[in-house]
NUZANU-292257 format. One line per field, with one value per residue (C-alpha): residue in one letter; residue number from 1; y negated, z negated, x negated. Coordinates in Angstrom, 3 decimals. Layout:
NUZANU-292257
type: a  ...
seq: NUM  ...
v: Y  ...
w: Z  ...
u: X  ...
end
This chain:
NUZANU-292257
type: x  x  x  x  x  x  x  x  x  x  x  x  x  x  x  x  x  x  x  x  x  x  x  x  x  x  x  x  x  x  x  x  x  x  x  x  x  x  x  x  x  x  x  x  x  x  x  x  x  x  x  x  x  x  x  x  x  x  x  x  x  x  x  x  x  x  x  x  x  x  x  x  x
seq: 1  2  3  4  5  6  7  8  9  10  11  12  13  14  15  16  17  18  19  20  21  22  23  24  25  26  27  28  29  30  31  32  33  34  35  36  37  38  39  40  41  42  43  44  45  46  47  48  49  50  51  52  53  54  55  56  57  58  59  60  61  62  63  64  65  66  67  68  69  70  71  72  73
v: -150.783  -151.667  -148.831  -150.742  -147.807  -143.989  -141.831  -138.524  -136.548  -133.569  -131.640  -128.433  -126.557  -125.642  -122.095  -120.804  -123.097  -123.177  -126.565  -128.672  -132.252  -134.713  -137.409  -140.913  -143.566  -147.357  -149.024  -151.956  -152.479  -156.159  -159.469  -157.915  -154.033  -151.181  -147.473  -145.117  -141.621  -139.024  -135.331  -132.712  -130.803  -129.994  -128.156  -131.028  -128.486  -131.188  -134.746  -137.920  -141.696  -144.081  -147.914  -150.377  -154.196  -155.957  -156.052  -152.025  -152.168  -154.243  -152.128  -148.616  -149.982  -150.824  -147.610  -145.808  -142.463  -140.713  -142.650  -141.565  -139.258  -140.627  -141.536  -137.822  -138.335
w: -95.893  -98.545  -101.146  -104.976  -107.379  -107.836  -110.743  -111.454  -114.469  -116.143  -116.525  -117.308  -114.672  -115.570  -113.996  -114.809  -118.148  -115.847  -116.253  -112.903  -111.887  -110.755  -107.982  -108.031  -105.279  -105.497  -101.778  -100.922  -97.830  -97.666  -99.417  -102.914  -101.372  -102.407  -102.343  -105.126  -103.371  -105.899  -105.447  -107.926  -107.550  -105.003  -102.958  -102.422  -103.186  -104.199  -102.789  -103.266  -102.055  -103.744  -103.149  -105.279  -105.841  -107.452  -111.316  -110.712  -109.426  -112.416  -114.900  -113.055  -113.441  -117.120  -117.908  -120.809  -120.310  -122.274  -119.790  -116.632  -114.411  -115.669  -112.109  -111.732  -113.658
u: -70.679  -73.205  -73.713  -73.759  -74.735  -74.747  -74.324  -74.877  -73.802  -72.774  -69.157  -67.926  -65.819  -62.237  -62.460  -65.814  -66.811  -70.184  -71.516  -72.107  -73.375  -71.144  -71.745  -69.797  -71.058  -70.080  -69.938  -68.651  -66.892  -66.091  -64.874  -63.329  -62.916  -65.100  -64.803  -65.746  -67.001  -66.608  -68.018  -67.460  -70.681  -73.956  -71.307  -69.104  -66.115  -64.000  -64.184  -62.285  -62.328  -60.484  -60.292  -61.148  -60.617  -63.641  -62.085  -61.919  -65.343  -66.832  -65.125  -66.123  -69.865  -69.602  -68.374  -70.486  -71.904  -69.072  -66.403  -68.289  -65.794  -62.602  -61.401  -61.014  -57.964
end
């Protein structure tokens, strides 16, 4: 497992309206298979892995600052 790129960036939290930084990390785990790590704060409160094929992985890369945490969706 290879890690390809990290982001960090800001969001607002539903509950408290407290704004947080986000975590997203790229790895790539083989021949057209990557995983996108996503953590929803320093506390790692809320985690999520989700698998990606390398179209998903291009496009998750050239996403612009005001797309970044739309996988949360």
């Amino acid at each position: 497992m290879h890690l390809v790129a990290t982001r960090k960036y800001p969001f607002l939290a539903t509950q408290t309206l407290a704004e947080r930084q986000a975590r997203d990390s790229l790895f790539r785990v083989g021949e057209n298979e990557f995983f996108l790590h996503m953590t929803s704060g320093e506390d790692f409160k809320e985690e999520r892995l989700i698998r990606l094929d390398s179209r998903a992985a291009l496009l998750w890369i050239s996403q612009t600052a005001d797309d970044f945490g739309m996988n949360w969706d």
